[in-house]
Structure formats: C-alpha cells, structure tokens
C-alpha positions in Angstrom: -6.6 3.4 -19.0 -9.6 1.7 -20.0 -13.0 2.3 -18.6 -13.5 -1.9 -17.5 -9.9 -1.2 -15.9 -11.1 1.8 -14.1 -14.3 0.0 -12.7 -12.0 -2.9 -11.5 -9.9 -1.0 -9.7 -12.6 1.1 -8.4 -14.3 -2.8 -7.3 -10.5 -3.3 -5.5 -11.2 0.0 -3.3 -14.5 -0.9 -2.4 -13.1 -4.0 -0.9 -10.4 -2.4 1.6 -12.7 -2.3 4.9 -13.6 0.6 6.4 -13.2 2.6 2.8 -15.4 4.4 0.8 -13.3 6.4 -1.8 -15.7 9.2 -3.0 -16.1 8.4 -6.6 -17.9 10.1 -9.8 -20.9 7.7 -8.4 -20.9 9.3 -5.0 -20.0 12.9 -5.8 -23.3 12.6 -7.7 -25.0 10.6 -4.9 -23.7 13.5 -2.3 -24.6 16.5 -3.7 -27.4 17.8 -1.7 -25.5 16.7 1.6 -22.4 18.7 0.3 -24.0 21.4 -1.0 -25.7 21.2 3.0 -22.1 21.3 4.4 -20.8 23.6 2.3 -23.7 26.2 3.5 -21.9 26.1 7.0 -19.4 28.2 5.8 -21.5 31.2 6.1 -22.6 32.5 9.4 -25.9 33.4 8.6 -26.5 30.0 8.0 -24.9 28.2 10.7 -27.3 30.0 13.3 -31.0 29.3 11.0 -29.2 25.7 10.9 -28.8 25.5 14.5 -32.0 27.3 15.9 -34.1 24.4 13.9 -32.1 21.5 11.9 -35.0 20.0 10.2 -36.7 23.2 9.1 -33.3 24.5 7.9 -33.1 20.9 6.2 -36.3 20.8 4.3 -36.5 24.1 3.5 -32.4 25.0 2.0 -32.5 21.6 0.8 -35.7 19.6 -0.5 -33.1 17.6 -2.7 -31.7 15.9 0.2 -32.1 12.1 0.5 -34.1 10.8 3.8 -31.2 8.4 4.9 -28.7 11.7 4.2 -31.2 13.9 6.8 -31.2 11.2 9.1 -27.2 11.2 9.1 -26.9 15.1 9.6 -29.8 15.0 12.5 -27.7 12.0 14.2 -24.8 13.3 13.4 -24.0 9.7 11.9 -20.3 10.9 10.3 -19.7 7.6 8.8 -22.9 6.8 6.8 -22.9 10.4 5.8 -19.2 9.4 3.7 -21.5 5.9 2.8 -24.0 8.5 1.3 -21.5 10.8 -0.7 -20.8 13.6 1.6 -17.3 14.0 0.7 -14.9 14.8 4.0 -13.9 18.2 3.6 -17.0 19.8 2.9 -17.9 17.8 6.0 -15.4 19.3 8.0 -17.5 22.8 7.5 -20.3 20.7 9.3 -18.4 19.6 12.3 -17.1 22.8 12.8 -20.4 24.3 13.6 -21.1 22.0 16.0 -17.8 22.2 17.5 -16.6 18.9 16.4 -12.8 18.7 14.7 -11.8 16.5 12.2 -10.1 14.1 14.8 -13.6 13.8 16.9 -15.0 12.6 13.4 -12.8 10.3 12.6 -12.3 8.6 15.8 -16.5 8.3 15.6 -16.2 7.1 12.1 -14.0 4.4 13.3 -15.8 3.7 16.6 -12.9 4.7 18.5 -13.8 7.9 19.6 -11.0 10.9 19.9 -9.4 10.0 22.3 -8.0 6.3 21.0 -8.2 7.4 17.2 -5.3 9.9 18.3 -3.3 7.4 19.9 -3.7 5.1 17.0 -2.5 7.9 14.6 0.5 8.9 17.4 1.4 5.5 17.7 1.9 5.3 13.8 -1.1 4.7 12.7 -3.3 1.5 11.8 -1.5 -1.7 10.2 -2.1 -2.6 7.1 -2.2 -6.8 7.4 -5.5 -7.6 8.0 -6.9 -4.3 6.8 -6.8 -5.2 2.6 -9.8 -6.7 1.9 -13.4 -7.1 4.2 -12.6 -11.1 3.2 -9.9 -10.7 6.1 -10.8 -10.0 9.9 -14.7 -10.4 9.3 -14.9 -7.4 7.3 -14.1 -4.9 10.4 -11.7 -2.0 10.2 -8.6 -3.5 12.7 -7.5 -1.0 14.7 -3.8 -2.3 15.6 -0.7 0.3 15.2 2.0 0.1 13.3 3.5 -0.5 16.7 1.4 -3.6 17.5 -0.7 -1.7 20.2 -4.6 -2.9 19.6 -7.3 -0.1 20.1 -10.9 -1.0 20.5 -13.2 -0.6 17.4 -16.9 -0.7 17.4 -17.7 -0.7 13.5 -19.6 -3.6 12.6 -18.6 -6.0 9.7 -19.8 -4.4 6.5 
C-alpha cells in the first residue's frame, strides 16, 4: 500500500465520531502520558503517585504535555486518548484509582457505567448514524443494535 493511501484511509478513521485510532502520530504525541500509565504497574509508584499527583507528575515526568497533566489530574479519560495515551496502558491508570475499563468507557462516552453496560449487553451501538461526524451532528449515537437509545453527553467534535 502506498503512503497517500495509507494517509487517506487514516483521514476516513478520523471521520467515524467518537474515534481516535492511535496512530504512529499519536503514539509519538502520547508517550510521556503512556510511559506515566505504564509507571502504575509498580507499587511503589502507585502510592508516591497517589500521596501527591502533581509532584509525582512534574517530577517522574517533566516531558509530559500541560493539556496531558490536566487530563490525568481530572481524570479526563477521553482527551487523554485525544492526546495519545493509548487504552491499555491506560487501563494501568484506572486501576489505581479503582476505576475498570467499563467505568472508562462509559465516561468516555458520556454514558457512565451503568448505561455503557447496557448498551454493550443490549448488542452494542448501531452503526447507521455512527460513520462519519457529517451524520448526527458529529455526536457519538448511542442506540443498540436492538433499537434501545441511551443518553450521551459527548459534544459534537
């Protein structure tokens, strides 16, 4: 495949609301944040992290971006993906804190855990409507495969 065909597809993906696929360009962008996250795996490091975030933050991690400190401290799980933190190194984050991978993602999608489950039980979001952020205002809509709407708060991008 050609590099202008690899950029044009990687345009189509960056069209699908409510995706950010985590490309050479973010992995790049991200790797201060993930390098952050990936520190969570070690003990030590979760309690220094916890008994001060932003001394922990400016001192493990001077290479960090302002808006990517901002997401940890606010615990802002979708503009931390924006910003390049890739998901599963994420996932080390959230699990300090207590959070599981569903709590993220119903946050990410302004659903919250509880209706981001029953989205996913009820077999998950359609995909009419949810192609391209020309449809629907450029929102993420949150409609099962079985036609049952859950509310979403994420505004148009």
């Amino acid at each position: 495949m050609e590099y202008a065909e690899i950029q044009k597809l990687k345009q189509q993906f960056e069209e699908v609301p409510g995706t950010y696929l985590f490309t050479a360009d973010r992995c790049r962008m991200g790797y201060h944040i993930n390098m952050f996250c990936m520190s969570m795996s070690k003990e030590v490091n979760r309690k220094e992290f916890l008994a001060d975030e932003p001394q922990y933050l400016d001192s493990r991690f001077p290479g960090i971006t302002a808006e990517q400190r901002r997401c940890v401290l606010e615990r802002d799980w979708l503009s931390m993906i924006k910003s390049g933190a890739n998901i599963y190194y994420m996932a080390k984050f959230g699990a300090t804190l207590g959070k599981s991978f569903q709590y993220m993602a119903g946050a990410m999608t302004g659903q919250g855990q509880d209706q981001y489950r029953a989205m996913m039980v009820d077999g998950g979001r359609i995909v009419e409507g949810n192609r391209n952020k020309s449809e629907n205002g450029g929102k993420v809509l949150c409609v099962s495969n079985n036609h049952h709407e859950f509310s979403n708060t994420e505004k148009a991008q």
